[in-house]
N, C-alpha and C positions, 0 to 999 in steps of 0.2 A: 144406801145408794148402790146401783148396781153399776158395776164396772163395764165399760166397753172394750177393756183387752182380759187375755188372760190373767189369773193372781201373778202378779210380781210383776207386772207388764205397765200397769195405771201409770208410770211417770211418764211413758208416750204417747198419752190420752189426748196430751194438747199438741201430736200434730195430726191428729185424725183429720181435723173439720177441712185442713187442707191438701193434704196428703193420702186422704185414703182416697183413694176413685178407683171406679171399676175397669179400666182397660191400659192398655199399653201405649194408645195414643195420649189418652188422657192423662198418664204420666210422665211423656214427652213433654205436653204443654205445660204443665204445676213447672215441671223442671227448669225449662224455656222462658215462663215467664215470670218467676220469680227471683227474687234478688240475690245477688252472691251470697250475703247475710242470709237470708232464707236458708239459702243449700246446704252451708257449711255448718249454720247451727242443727240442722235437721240432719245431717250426715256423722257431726260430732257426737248425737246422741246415738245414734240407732248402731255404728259401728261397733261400740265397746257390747253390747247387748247384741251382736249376732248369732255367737255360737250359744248363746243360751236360747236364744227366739228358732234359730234354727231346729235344737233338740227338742224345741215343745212341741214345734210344728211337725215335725216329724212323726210322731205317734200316731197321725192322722192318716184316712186316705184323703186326696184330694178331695172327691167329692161328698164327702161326709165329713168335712171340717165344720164345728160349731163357728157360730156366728162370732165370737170374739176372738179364736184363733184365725177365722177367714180375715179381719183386722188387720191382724196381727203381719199375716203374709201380705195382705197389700201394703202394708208401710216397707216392709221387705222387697217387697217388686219394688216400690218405688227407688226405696235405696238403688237396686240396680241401675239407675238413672242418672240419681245425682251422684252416685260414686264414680260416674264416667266426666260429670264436670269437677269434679272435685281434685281425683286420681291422676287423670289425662289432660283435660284442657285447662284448668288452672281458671277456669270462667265456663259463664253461666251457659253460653251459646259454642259450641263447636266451631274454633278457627276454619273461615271461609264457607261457614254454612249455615248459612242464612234463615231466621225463623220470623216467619212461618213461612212455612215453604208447601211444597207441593206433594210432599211424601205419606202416604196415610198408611197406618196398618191399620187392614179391615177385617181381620181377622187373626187373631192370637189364643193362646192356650188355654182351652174353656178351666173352668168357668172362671178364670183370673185374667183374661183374653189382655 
């Protein structure tokens, strides 16, 4: 069976199918419209395995990351995300701001935008 993260990475294979998406909007919404439950179990895994995902990720240039390292960094973008409901607001939606709302980013950091 062939793995969709890096070797040593396979125990957060089962948050791809919701968590990995290609933009920054798009993990505004997972974040936004998932449950407290959702965030905090997806945040309790991916935190302790930072600096190790960080190190692998690293040896890469951005734009010549393999496919299961490219993975790897979108579960990481995401975490930027929910580390802000987690860390900061204590919930899912940012006190007094309201989703969905009217703010789009149309553009973000190729090719992990």
């Amino acid at each position: 069976m062939t793995s969709l993260l890096p070797q040593g990475f396979q125990d957060l294979e089962r948050f791809l199918p919701y968590w990995d998406v290609p933009s920054s909007q798009e993990r505004i919404a997972r974040r936004s419209t998932a449950s407290w439950e959702a965030n905090k179990e997806f945040y309790d895994a991916i935190v302790p395995r930072g600096e190790e995902a960080m190190a692998h990720l690293d040896q890469f240039e951005l734009h010549d990351i393999p496919e299961d390292s490219a993975r790897l960094l979108r579960l990481m973008l995401a975490l930027t995300h929910v580390s802000m409901a987690v860390e900061f607001h204590g919930q899912v939606i940012a006190p007094n701001c309201p989703y969905p709302n009217d703010i789009r980013i149309t553009e973000g950091a190729s090719p992990f935008g």
